[in-house]
N, C-alpha and C positions, 0 to 999 in steps of 0.2 A: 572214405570219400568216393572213392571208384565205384561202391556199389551202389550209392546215394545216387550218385550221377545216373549210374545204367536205370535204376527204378526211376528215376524223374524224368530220362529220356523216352520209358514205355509210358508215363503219366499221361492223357488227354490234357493234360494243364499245359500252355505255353511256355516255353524254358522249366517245363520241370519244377514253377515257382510256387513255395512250399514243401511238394514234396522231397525235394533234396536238403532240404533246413532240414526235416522233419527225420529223415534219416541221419542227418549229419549229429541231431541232437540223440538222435538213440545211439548211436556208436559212441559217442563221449562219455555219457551216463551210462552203457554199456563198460566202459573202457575204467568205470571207476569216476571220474567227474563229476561234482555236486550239478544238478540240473538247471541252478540259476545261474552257475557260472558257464554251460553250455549253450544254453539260449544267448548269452551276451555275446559269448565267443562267432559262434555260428550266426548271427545279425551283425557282428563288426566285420568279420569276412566276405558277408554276403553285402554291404556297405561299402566295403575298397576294393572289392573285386567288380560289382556290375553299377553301381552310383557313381563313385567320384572319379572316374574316367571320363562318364559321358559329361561330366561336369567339366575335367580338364578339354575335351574337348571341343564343346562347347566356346570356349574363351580362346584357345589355339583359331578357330573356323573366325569367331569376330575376330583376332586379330587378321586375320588373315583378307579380310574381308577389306579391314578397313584401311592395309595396305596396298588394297589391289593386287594382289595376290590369287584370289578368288573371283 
């Protein structure tokens, strides 16, 4: 994972997005792991790691909003 990062941090792509899946899935399939079970793995992590946050967020900011909070 540490090296996926370092390559997707020299990438010209913003966050790296693609090329750290794309290493993530060669080091699994590397690692011995069937490849369709790598792509699911490596799109459910990249799913709860940078989606459902902004998602929890999202709803935390309205509540917050609609307490006056904000």
């Amino acid at each position: 994972m540490t090296l996926a990062s370092m390559i997707g941090g020299a990438a010209p792509v913003p966050g790296g997005a693609g090329v750290i899946e794309v290493g993530l899935i060669a080091g699994l399939t590397s690692a011995g792991v069937r490849q369709d079970q790598a792509v699911a793995a490596v799109f459910i992590e990249r799913l709860y790691t940078a989606y459902l946050p902004l998602i929890r967020g999202w709803g935390a900011l309205a509540h917050m909003r609609r307490s006056d909070y904000v």
